[in-house]
C-alpha positions, 0 to 999 in steps of 0.5 A: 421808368417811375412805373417800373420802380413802383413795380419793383418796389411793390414786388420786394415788398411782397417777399419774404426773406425767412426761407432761402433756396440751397443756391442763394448762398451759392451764386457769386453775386459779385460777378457783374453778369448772372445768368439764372436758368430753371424750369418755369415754377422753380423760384427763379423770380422769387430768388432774384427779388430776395436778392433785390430786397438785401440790396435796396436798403444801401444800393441802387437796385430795380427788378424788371420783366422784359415781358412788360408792355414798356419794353414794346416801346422803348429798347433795353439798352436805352432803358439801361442808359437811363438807369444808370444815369439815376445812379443805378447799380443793380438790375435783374431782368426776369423773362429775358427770352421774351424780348427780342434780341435779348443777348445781343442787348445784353453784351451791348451793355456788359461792354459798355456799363463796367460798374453795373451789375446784372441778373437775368433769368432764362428758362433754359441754359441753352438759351443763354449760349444758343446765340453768336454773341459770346455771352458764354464768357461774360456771364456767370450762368447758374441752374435753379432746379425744384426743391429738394426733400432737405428744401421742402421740410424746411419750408413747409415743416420748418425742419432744417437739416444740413445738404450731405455729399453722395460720398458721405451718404454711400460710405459715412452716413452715420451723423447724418441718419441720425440727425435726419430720423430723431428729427423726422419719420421721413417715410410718410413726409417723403410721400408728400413731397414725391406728390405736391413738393417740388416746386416753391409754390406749394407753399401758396396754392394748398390744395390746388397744387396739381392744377396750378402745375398743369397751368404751368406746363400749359404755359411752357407748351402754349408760351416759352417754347414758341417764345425760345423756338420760334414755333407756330400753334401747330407746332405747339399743339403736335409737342403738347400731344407728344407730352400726353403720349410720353407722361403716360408710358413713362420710363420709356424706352423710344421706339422713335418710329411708332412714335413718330407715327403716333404724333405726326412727325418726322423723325428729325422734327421727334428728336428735336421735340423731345430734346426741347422738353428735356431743355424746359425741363419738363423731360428728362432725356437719359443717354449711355453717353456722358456727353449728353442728347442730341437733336440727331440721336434718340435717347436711351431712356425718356423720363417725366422731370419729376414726381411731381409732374408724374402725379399732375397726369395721373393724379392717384394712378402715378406707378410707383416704379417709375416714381422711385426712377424718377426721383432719384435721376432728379435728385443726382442729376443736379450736381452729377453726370447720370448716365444710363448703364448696360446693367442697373438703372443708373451710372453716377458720374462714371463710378456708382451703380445704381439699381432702385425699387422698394424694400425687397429690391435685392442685388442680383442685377449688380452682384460682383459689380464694385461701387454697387448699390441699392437705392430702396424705397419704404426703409428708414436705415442703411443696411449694408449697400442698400440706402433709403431712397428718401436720403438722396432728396438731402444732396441739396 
């Protein structure tokens, strides 16, 4: 266990405190069991060690890896025994996925260790409630999404301006447009961000932003989803595949049969793939109905995440159109249902439609429909019911 402080120690002391995702201050963090889940990439460790770090001036508190070679010998919960017992009081457990039997061990504990508090991290919340082990009621689950345009000036151009609701941004803009453009000229930053800003670490690898995001992907095809699903190297050679094919049609509308054909799978074995790259994700599954995807159902609609990814495949050849799509159903899925309409691109939470384009994008597809509007591309203003695009990276 000496081994694991010193671990821990060294990584708070590599953290800095200077800059906070949107849902630091958000989460209760004195619920005795978080769940943080998250795309692989989007900060969820370096929330977890900020967090750390404010404790450990007056509180007992240790970061650990459930990937580390010493849980091969040594079960958690005898480690969380030994814990406590030195006096500790808060624990964060990164990469839980990756021991067995985790959420067994970890309702072990809740029940039996009343005065602990702990964090955890997984890379999908589906995972958190995927077992029989009643975690749903224990733990307070929150989703850690990349960075927002708002995150990403604050971060890499030291701009900070406060998050706005899609309310006030539809029909109370005025503050906040004002604010943003004598700050910003937000259309030459916004391309920036559409290729290398959504994920924290752009802050760290400059140039090689791209690669590392493939890496990334990588190691969410080669190692978390034969980690979470229990899928061969078989298994997860036909998803990378699956990937490849998708990245370059996207928005797709699924033909599941060819598909299928194209990948060798079946139709079942298709949806179940493509709804485990939607959990990880690395896709976005749109469906007409708000309830969401199923394993036994093909989505309406497939979209990459996020820009980013989009530019990791295609490099300078990413379509715009799709790019404009996809920022968008990023941006809002966040913190609202988005589902796909029978006219428009996107239905906001039963209520706001959405067409999305460039500058000349008019309003005939929507004309005569109430709450109707145009999410435009390369504008800097309002005008009526067409908003900049850039403006919805401000939601959070």
């Amino acid at each position: 266990m000496e081994r694991l402080f010193r671990i821990s120690n060294e990584a708070k002391r590599r953290v800095s405190n200077r800059f906070h995702r949107y849902l630091y201050d958000e989460i209760d963090w004195d619920n005795r069991l978080i769940g943080i889940s998250g795309a692989r990439g989007s900060g969820k460790t370096f929330l977890m060690l900020q967090k750390l770090k404010e404790l450990a001036s007056h509180t007992m508190a240790l970061y650990v890896t459930l990937d580390d070679v010493y849980f091969t010998g040594n079960s958690l919960v005898s480690f969380v025994d030994d814990f406590e017992k030195q006096g500790g009081k808060y624990l964060f457990l990164d990469e839980v996925h990756k021991y067995p039997n985790w959420s067994q061990e970890l309702k072990n504990i809740y029940d039996f260790h009343p005065h602990l508090k702990i964090v955890f991290s997984s890379s999908s919340a589906l995972e958190i409630f995927k077992g029989s082990h009643d975690l749903s009621r224990r733990a307070l689950v929150y989703n850690l999404p990349g960075l927002s345009f708002r995150e990403y000036l604050l971060l890499m151009h030291k701009v900070d301006i406060d998050s706005v609701t899609l309310y006030d941004l539809l029909h109370e803009h005025e503050e906040f447009s004002s604010k943003v453009l004598t700050h910003i000229k937000p259309l030459p930053l916004f391309k920036q961000y559409l290729k290398e800003g959504y994920y924290p670490f752009v802050i760290e690898t400059g140039r090689n932003y791209l690669r590392q995001l493939m890496n990334t992907i990588n190691t969410v095809l080669e190692v978390d989803l034969p980690a979470i699903h229990h899928i061969d190297f078989h298994s997860s050679l036909k998803i990378k595949k699956l990937l490849s094919i998708i990245a370059h049609i996207v928005p797709y509308k699924p033909n599941v049969e060819k598909l299928a054909r194209q990948t060798d799978l079946t139709r079942p074995t298709l949806l179940k793939y493509l709804s485990y790259l939607d959990k990880a994700q690395v896709l976005k599954l749109l469906s007409t109905d708000p309830i969401g995807i199923n394993y036994l159902n093909k989505p309406e609609k497939v979209y990459l995440q996020n820009t980013n990814i989009a530019y990791a495949f295609a490099d300078l050849n990413a379509d715009i159109g799709n790019l404009r799509e996809t920022f968008f159903l990023n941006q809002l899925s966040n913190k609202h249902q988005v589902i796909y309409p029978q006219k428009g691109d996107f239905l906001i939470d039963g209520k706001y439609l959405f067409e999305v384009g460039g500058k000349n994008k008019n309003r005939n597809q929507i004309q005569g429909v109430e709450h109707a509007f145009v999410a435009a591309d390369d504008i800097e203003y309002w005008f009526k019911s067409k908003i900049p695009l850039w403006a919805f990276g401000f939601l959070y």
